[in-house]
C-alpha positions as CSV (number, residue, x, y, z in Angstrom):
1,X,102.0,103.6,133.2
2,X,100.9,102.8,129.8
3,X,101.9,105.1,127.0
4,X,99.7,106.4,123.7
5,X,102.2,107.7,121.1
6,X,101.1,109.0,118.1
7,X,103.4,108.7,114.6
8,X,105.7,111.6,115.4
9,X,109.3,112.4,113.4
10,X,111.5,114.0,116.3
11,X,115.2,114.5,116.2
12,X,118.1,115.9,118.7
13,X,119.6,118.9,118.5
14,X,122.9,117.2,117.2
15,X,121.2,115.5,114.6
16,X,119.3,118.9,113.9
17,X,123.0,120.4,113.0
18,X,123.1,118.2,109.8
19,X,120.3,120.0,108.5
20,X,120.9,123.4,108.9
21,X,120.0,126.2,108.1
22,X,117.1,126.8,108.6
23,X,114.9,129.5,107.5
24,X,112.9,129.5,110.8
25,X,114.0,128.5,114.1
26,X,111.0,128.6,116.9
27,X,112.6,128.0,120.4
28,X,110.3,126.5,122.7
29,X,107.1,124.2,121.4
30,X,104.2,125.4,123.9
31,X,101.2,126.3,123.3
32,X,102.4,129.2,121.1
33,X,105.5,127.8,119.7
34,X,103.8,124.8,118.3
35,X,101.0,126.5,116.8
36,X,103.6,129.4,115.1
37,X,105.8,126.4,113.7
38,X,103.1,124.6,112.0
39,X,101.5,127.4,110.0
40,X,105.1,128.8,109.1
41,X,106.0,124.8,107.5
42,X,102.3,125.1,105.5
43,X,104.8,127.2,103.1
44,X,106.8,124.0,101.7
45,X,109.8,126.5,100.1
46,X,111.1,127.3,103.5
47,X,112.5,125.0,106.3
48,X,111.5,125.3,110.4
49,X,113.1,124.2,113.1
50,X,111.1,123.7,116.5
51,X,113.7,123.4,119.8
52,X,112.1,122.2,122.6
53,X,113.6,121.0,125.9
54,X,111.2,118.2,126.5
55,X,110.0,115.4,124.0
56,X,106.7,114.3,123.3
57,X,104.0,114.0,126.5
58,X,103.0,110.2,125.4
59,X,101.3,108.9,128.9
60,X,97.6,108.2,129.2
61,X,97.6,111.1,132.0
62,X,98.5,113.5,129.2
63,X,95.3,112.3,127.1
64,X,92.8,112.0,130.1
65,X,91.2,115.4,131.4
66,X,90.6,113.8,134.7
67,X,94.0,113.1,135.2
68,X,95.4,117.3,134.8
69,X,96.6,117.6,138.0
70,X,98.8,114.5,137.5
71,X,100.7,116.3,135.1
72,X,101.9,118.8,137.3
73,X,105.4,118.6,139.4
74,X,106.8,115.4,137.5
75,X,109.1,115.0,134.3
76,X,106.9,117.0,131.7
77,X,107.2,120.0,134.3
78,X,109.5,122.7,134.9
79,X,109.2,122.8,138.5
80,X,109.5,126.2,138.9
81,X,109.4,128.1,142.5
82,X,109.1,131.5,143.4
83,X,111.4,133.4,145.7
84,X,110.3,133.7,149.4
85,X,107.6,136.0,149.8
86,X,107.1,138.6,152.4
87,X,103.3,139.3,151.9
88,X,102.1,136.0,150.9
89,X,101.9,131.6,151.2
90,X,101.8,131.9,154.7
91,X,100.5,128.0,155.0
92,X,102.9,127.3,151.3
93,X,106.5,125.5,152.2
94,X,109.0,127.6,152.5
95,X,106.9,130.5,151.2
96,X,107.7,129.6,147.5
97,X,105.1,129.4,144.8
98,X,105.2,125.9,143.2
99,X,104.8,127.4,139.3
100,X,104.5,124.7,136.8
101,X,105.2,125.2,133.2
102,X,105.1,122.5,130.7
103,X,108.3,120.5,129.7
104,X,106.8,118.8,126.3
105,X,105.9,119.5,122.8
106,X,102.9,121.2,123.6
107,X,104.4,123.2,126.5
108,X,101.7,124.3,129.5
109,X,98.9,123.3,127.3
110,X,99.7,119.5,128.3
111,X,99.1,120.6,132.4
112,X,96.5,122.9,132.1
113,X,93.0,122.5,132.9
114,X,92.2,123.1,129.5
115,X,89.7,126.2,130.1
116,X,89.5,127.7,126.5
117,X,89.0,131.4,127.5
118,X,89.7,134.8,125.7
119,X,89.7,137.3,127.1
120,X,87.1,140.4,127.0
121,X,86.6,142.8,124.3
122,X,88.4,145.4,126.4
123,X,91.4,143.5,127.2
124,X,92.3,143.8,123.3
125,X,90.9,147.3,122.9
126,X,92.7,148.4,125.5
127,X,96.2,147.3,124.1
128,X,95.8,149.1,120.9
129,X,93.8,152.1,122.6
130,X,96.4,152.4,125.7
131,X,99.5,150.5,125.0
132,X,100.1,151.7,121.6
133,X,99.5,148.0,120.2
134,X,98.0,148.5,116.8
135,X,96.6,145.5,115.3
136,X,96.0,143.7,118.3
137,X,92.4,145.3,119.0
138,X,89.8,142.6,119.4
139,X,88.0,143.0,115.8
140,X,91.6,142.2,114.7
141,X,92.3,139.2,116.8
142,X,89.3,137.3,116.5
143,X,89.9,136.2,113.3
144,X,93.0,134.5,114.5
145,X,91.4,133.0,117.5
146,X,88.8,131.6,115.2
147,X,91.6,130.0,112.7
148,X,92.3,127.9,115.2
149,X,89.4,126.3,116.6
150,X,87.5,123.4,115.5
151,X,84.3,124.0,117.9
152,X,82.2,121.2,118.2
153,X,79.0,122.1,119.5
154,X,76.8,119.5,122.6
155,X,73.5,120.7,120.8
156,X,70.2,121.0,122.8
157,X,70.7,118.6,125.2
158,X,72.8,120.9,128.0
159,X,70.5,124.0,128.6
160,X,72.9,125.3,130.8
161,X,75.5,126.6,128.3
162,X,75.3,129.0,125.5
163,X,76.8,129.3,122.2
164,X,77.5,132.5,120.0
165,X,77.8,130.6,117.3
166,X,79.4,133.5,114.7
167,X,82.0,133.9,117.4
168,X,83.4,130.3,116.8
169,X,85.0,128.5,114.2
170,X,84.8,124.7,113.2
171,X,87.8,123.2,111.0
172,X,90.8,124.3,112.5
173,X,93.1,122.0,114.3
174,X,92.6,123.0,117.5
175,X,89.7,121.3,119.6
176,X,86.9,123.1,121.6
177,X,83.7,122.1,123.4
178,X,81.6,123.0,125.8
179,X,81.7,120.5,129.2
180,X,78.7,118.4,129.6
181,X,78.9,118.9,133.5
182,X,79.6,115.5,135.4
183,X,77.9,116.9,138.4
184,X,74.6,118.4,139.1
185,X,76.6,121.1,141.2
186,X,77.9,122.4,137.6
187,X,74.7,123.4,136.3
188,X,73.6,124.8,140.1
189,X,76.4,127.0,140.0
190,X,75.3,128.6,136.7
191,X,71.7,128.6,138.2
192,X,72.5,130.2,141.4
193,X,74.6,132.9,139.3
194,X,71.6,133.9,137.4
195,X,69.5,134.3,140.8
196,X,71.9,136.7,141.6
197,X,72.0,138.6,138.2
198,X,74.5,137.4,136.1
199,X,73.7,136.3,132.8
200,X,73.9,132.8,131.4
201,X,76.1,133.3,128.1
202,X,79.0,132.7,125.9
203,X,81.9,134.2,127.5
204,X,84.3,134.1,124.4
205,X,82.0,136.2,122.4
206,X,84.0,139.6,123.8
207,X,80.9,140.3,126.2
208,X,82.4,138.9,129.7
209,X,80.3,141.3,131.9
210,X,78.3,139.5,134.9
211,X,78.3,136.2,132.4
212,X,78.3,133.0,133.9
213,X,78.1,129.4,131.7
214,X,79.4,125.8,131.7
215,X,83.0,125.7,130.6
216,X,84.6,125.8,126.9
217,X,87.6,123.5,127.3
218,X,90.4,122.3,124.7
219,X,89.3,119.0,124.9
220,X,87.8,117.2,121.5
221,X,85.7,113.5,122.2
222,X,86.8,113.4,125.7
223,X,90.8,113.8,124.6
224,X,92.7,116.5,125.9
225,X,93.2,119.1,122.3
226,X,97.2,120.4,123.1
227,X,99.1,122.4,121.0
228,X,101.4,119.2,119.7
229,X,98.7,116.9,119.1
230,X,96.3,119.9,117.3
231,X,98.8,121.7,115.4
232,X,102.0,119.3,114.8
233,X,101.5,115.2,115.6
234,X,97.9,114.8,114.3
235,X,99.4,116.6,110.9
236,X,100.8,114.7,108.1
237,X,104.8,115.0,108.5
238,X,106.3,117.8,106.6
239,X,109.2,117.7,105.4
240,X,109.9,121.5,106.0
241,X,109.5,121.3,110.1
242,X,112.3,119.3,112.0
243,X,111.3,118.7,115.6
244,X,114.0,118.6,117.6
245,X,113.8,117.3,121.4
246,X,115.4,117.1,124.4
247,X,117.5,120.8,123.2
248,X,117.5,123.5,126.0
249,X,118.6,127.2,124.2
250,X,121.5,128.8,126.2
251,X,121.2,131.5,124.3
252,X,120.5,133.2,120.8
253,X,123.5,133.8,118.7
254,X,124.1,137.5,117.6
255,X,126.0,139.2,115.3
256,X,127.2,142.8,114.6
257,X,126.4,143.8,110.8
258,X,126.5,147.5,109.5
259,X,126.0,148.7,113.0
260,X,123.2,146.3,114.0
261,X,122.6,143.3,116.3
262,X,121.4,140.6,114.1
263,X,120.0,136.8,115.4
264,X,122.1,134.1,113.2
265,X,120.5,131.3,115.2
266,X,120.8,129.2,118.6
267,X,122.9,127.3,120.9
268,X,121.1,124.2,122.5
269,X,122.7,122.0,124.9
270,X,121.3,118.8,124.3
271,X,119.8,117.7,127.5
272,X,120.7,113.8,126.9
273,X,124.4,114.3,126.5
274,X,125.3,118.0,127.3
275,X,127.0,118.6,124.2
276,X,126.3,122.4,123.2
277,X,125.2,122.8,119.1
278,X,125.1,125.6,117.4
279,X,121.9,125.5,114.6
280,X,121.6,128.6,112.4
281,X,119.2,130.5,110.4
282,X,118.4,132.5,107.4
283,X,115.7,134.6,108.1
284,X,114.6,134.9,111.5
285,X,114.5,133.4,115.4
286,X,111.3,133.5,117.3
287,X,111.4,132.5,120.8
288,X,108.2,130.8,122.4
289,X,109.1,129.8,125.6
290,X,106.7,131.6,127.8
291,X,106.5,134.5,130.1
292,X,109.4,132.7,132.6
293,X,111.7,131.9,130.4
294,X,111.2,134.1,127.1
295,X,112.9,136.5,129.0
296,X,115.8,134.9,130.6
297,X,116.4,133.7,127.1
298,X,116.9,136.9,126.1
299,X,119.0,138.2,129.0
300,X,121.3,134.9,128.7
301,X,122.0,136.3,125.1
302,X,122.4,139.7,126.8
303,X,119.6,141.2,126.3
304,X,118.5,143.2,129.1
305,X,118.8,145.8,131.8
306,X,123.1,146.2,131.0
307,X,123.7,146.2,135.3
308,X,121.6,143.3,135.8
309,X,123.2,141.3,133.1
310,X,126.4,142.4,134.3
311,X,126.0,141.2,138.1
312,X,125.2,137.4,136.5
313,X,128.4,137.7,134.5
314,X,126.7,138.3,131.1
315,X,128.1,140.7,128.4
316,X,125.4,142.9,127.5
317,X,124.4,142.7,123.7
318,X,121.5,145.1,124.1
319,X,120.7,147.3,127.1
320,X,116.8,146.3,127.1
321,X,115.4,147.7,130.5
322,X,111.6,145.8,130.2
323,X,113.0,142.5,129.7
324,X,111.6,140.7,132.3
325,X,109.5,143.5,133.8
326,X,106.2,144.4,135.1
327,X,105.0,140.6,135.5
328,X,101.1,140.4,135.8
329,X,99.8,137.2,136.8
330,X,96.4,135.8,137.9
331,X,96.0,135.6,142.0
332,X,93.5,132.9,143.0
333,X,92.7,130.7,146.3
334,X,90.3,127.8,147.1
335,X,87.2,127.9,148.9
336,X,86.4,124.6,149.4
337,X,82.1,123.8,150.7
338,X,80.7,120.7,152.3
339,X,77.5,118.9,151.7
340,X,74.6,120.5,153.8
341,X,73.4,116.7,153.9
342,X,76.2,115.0,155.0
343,X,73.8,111.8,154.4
344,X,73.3,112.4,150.7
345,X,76.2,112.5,148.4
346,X,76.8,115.9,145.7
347,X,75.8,114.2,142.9
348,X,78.6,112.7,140.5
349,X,81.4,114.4,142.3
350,X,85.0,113.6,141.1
351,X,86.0,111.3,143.7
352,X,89.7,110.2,144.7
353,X,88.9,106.7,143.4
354,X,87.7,107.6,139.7
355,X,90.8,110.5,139.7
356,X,92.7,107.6,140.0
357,X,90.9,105.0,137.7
358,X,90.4,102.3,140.6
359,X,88.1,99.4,140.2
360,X,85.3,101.8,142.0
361,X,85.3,104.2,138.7
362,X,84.9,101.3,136.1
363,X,81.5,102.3,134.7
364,X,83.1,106.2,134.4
365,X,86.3,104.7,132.9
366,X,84.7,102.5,130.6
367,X,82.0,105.5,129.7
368,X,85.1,108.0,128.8
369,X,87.3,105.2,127.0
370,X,84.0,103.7,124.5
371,X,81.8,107.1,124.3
372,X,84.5,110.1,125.4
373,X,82.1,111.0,127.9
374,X,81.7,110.9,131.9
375,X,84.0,112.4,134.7
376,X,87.0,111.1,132.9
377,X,86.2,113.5,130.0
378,X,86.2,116.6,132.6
379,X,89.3,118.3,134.4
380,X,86.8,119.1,137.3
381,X,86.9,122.3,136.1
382,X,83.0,122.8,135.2
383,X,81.4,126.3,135.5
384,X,83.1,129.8,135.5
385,X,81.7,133.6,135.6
386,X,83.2,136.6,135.1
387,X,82.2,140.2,137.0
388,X,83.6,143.8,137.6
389,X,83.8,145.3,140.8
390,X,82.9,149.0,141.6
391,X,86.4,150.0,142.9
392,X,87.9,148.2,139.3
393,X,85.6,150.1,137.2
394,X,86.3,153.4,138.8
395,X,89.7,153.1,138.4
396,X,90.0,151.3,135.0
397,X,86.5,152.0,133.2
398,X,88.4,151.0,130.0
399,X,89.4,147.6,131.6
400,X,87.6,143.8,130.9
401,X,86.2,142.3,134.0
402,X,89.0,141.8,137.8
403,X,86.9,139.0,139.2
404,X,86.6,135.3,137.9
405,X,85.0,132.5,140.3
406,X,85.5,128.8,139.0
407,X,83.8,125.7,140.7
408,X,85.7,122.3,140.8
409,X,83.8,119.5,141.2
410,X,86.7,117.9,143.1
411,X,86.8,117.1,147.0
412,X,89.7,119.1,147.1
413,X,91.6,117.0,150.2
414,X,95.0,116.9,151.4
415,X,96.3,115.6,148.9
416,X,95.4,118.4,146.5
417,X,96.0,121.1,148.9
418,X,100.3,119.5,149.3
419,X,100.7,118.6,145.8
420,X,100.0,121.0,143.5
421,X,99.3,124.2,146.0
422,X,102.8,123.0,148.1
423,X,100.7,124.0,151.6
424,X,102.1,122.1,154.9
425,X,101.1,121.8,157.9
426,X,101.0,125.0,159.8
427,X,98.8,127.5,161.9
428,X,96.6,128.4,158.9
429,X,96.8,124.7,157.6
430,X,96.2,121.2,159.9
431,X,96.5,118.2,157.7
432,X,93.6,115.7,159.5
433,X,90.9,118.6,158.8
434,X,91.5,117.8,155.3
435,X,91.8,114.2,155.0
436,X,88.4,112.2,153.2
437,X,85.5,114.2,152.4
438,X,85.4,112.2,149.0
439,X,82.2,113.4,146.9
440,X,81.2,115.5,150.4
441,X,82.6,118.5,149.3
442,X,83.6,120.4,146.2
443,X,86.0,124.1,145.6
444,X,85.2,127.0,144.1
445,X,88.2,129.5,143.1
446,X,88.2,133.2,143.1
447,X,90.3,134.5,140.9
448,X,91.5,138.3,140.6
449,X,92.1,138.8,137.5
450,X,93.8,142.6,137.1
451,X,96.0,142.4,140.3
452,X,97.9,146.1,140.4
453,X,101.2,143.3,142.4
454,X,103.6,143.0,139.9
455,X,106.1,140.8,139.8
456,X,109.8,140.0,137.8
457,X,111.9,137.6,136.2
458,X,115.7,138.0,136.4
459,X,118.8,136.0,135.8
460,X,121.6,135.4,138.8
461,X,123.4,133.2,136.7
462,X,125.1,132.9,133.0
463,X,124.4,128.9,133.1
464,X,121.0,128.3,130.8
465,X,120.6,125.3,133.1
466,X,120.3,127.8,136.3
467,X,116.3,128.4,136.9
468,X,115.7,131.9,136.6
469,X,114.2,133.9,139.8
470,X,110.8,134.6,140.2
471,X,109.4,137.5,142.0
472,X,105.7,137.4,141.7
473,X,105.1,140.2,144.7
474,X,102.0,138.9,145.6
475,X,99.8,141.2,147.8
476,X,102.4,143.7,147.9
477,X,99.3,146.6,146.3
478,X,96.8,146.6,149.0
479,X,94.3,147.0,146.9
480,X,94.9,143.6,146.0
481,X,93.9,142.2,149.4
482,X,90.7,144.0,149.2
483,X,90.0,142.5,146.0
484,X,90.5,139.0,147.3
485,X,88.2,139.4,150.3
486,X,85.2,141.0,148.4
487,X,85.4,137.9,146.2
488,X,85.5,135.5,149.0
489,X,82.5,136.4,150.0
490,X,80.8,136.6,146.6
491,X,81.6,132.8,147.0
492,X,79.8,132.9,150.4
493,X,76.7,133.9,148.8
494,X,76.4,132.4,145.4
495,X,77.1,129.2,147.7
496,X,73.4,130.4,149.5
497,X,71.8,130.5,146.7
498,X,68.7,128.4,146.1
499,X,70.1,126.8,143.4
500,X,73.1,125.4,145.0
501,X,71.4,124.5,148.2
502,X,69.4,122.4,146.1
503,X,72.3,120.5,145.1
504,X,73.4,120.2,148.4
505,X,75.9,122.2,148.5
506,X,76.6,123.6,152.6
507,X,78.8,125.8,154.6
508,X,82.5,126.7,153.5
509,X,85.3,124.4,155.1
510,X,88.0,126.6,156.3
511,X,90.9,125.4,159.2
512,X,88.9,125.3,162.5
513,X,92.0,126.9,164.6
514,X,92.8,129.6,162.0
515,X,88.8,130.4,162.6
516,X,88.4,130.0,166.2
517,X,90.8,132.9,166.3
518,X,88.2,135.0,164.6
519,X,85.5,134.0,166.6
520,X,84.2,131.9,163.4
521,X,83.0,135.1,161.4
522,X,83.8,134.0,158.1
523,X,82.7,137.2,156.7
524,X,85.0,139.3,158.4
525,X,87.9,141.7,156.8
526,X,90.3,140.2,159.4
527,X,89.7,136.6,158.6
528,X,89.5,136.7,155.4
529,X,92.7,139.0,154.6
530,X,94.3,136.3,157.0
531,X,92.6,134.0,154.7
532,X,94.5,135.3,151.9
533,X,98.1,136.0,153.1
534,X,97.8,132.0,154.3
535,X,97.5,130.2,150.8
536,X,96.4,132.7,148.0
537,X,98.4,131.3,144.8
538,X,99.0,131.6,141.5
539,X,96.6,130.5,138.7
540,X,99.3,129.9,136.8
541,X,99.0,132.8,134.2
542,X,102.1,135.2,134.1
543,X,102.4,137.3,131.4
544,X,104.1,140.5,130.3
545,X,107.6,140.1,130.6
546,X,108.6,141.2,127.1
547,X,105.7,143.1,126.5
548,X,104.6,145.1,123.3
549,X,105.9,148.9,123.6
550,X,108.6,147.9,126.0
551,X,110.2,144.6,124.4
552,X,109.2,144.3,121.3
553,X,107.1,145.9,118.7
554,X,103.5,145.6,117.2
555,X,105.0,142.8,115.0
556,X,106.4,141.1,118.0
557,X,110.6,141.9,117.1
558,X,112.7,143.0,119.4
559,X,113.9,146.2,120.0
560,X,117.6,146.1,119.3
561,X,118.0,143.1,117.0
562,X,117.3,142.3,113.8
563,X,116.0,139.2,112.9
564,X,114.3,138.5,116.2
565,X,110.7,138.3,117.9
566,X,109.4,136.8,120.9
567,X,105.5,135.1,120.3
568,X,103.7,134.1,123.9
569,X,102.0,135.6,126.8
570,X,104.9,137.3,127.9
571,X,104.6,139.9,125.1
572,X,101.1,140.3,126.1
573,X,100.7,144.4,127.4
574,X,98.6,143.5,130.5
575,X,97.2,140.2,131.4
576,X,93.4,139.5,130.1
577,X,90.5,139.2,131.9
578,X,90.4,135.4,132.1
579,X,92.5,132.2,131.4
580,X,95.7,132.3,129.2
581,X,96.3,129.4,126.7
582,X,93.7,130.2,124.9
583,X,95.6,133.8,123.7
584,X,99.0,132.5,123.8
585,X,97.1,130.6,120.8
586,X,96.4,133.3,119.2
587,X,99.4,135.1,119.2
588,X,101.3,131.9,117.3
589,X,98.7,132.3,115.0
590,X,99.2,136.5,114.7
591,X,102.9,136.0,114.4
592,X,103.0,133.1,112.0
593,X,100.6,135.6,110.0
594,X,103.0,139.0,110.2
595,X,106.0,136.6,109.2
596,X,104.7,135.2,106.6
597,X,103.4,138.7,105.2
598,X,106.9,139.8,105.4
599,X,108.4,136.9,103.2
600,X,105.6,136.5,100.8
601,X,104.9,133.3,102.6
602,X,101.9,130.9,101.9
603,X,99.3,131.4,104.3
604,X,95.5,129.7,104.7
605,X,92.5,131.9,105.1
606,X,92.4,134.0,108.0
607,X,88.5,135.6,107.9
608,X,85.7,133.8,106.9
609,X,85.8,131.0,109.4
610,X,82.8,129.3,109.6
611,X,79.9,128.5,112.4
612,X,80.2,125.2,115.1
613,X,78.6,122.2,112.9
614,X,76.3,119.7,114.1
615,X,76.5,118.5,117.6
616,X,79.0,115.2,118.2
617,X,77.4,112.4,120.1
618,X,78.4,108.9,120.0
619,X,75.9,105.9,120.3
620,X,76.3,104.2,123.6
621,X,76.9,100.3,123.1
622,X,77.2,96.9,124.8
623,X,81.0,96.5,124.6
624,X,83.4,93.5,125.7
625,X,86.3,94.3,127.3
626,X,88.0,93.1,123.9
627,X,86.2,95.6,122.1
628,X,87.1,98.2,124.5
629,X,91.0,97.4,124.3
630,X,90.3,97.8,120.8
631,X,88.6,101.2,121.1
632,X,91.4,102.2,123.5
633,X,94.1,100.7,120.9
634,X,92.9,102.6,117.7
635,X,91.8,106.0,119.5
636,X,95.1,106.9,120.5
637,X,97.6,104.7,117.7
């Protein structure tokens, strides 16, 4: 596998030791974690420290959108599972979750999909209204979602999407975009949403209510836009921020002074040679390391419920009840449609052979590696809308949108279904209904996105190595299922819809024995709740394990300890109405902002950010495959 590696300074943890102190120490360099340690080292008088347990995500998979679901359950992934479930992943292997988190400067941001969503208007309102969250309404936020991006408008050519341009921002280091669609299916899905009342526009405006559009990804020319390349390899090197690599925290390192905990700095083990090193700090620690294991960092320094800590062999520092508490997550599945002329292909499909850039995907490899452009320049992820149901809105009027449906122009065979969902063969699930169906099908994905399940992260052991356990509690609210099953069939219909049955899309595929046993009503309560307790997953958004109110404060410190915050979803009061990265963002950026007020820090311009410039297009040309290695060589050296 060939590797692109940009100029990058990256040390171990041992190496690290020589250096400190440090003013800063971020553990973990996600999507969050990168993006707080970069604007903290803008101020040259004081010296960071970002700890992170993998290195640097180098391979061409990590570059190529196509190539996403690659990324998942090999070295740059955590390979987390959930414990057994009693409700749910009927059809999944052993009943346990596959939940992958990123392992790499950049964190989850390197195996997501890249779907650059924000959330609703209410989401933010909400957790200063409701949750006691000042400062975090959306009015207040925005500014901070904007700092980031570098939006880079496809101009008039795609009708099907559309911009709010004073909602964006261009010049930040972050890259958005709007997809172009690699399949005419993408822009029938947005067409057959409007037949049925939703309205075609910009989702990240605040306004998510009945919107449909083409996706706004984190990609930039046809390059994946992570947190490592945006906000740390693609700067100049600073001085001021030390990367260090291949360093898992075991825990935070706490003091008792004048009565008070206080966070000194870390201990790493680094991961090459197992040697644990102890790198301190003068001001502050901020942990980053996601909504898994921000928590168990915490509770392997002892902070946490005191009898919990205690049954894993841990001293309690801090009894901390919420820590690791009240997990909200995103429960999806996958509806995947055939062609209703099995003659005629679904035009520019993502087919195994381009996923996988054989000979057969040339012409698609050559048009993403000279133009940044084509199916390689697309997870598959194309089209998304976002609605409320009635039961939601009676129950939470205050509340963003529950209901998210996402089409994949992907064929969505066996392969997929194994791999990254971790569903065997079994009575909901025979393998040879799934095998081929390459560019004869394509998935959509209901998402609900408020379930009332809520899941939990605890410790069972005091080694940092030891995964933590993950209870995500899946269907355990009822009103969960019911959710799920009004959403399948808003699938069944939008798939009816003039629109897509001009694009050939056809009936849904589901198992044929799982079916016959439901006398093939598709539409029924009892096949479709069976439906769901067989492979309904995650979407890979947990949140809320050290949130605001319960963890930590309005300015993201713990409760407890001085010296200390936590900055990533798990902070987040209740999950938003949509996909995650895309906040997590946006809280580096808040924190980096309420630290650097704090110290009198150096910070750049947080209102003010400007509207998408002019479109980017590239010329096609006549190139030789010398020319293209060139391309190739320059674009990612």
């Amino acid at each position: 596998r060939r590797t692109f590696q940009p100029t990058m300074r990256t040390v171990s943890c041992i190496n690290a030791a020589d250096s400190q102190p440090f003013d800063f120490i971020v553990v973990g360099g996600g999507s969050a974690g990168a993006t707080l340690a970069a604007r903290l080292a803008e101020d040259s008088r004081v010296t960071v420290a970002l700890v992170e347990a993998g290195t640097h995500a180098s391979e061409l998979d990590a570059r190529m959108p196509v190539a996403c679901g690659k990324m998942q359950q090999g070295p740059r992934d955590w390979q987390f599972k959930t414990e057994p479930s009693e409700t749910a992943f009927e059809s999944i292997k052993d009943r346990r979750n596959l939940w992958p988190r990123g392992k790499c400067l950049g964190g989850s941001s390197v195996l997501n999909y890249m779907a650059y969503v924000r959330g609703s208007r209410e989401d933010y309102n909400t957790w200063a209204k409701d949750f006691g969250a000042a400062g975090w309404s959306w009015d207040e936020m925005l500014p901070f979602f904007k700092k980031s991006e570098d939006f880079l408008s496809l101009g008039d050519g795609v009708t099907t999407a559309t911009v709010d341009a004073a909602a964006h921002g261009t010049g930040g280091p972050l890259g958005v975009s709007v997809t172009q669609g690699v399949s005419d299916v993408s822009h029938a899905f947005v067409a057959g949403a409007q037949e049925m009342g939703f309205t075609k526009a910009d989702y990240n405006n605040g306004d998510m209510f009945n919107v449909v559009s083409l996706l706004q990804q984190t990609i930039r020319n046809g390059v994946r836009s992570d947190t490592n390349t945006a906000f740390i390899a693609s700067q100049p090197d600073k001085a001021n921020l030390t990367v260090v690599v291949s360093a898992q925290c075991a825990k935070v390192l706490l003091v008792e002074n004048n009565g008070s905990k206080w966070a000194v700095g870390i201990e790493a083990i680094d991961l090459s040679t197992g040697k644990r090193v102890q790198l301190r700090c003068k001001k502050e620690v901020i942990i980053s390391c996601g909504a898994i294991q921000s928590p168990h960092v915490l509770m392997l320094s002892g902070v946490g419920a005191e009898a919990e800590l205690a049954r894993a062999g841990i001293q309690c520092q801090v009894d901390l009840p919420g820590v690791g508490k009240e997990m909200e997550d995103h429960i999806c599945n996958v509806i995947r449609f055939g062609a209703r002329d099995p003659t005629r292909r679904m035009t520019g499909l993502a087919s195994g052979a381009a996923a996988e850039g054989m000979p057969g995907a040339l012409p698609a490899l050559l048009s993403w590696a000279v133009l940044g452009t084509g199916l390689h320049a697309s997870s598959s992820y194309d089209s998304t809308l976002f609605y409320k149901s009635a039961p939601f809105q009676q129950s939470h009027p205050g509340y963003g949108p529950d209901s998210q449906i996402g089409l994949f122009c992907s064929p969505g065979d066996a392969t997929v279904f194994e791999s990254n969902l971790n569903i065997v063969d079994s009575a909901n699930f025979h393998k040879p209904h799934y095998q081929g169906g390459d560019g004869q099908s394509m998935l959509m994905v209901p998402t609900l996105l408020h379930p009332h399940s809520r899941g939990r992260i605890e410790v069972h052991s005091a080694d940092p190595l030891a995964h933590p356990k993950i209870f995500d509690n899946f269907l355990t609210d009822a009103r969960d299922m019911q959710a799920l099953v009004n959403m399948y069939r808003k699938c069944l219909d939008l798939a009816e819809t003039p629109a897509m049955r001009a694009a050939n899309v056809g009936a849904p595929i589901f198992d044929p024995v799982m079916l016959a046993r439901h006398n093939g009503d598709v539409r029924s309560d009892a096949f479709l709740q069976e439906f769901a307790r067989s492979s309904a997953s995650t979407l890979y958004h947990p949140t809320s394990t050290c949130k605001i109110g319960k963890v930590v404060d309005v300015r993201l410190k713990v409760y407890g300890v001085e010296g200390l915050r936590v900055a990533d979803a798990s902070v987040m009061p209740t999950v938003i109405s949509g996909n995650t990265n895309a906040p997590c963002i946006a809280i580096g950026e808040r924190a980096a902002h309420f630290i650097k007020e704090e110290y009198n820090m150096k910070d750049t311009v947080v209102t003010g950010v400007g509207a998408p410039g002019n479109s980017f297009r590239y010329t096609a040309m006549a190139l030789g495959v010398g020319a293209v290695a060139a391309f190739l060589h320059s674009k990612f050296n």
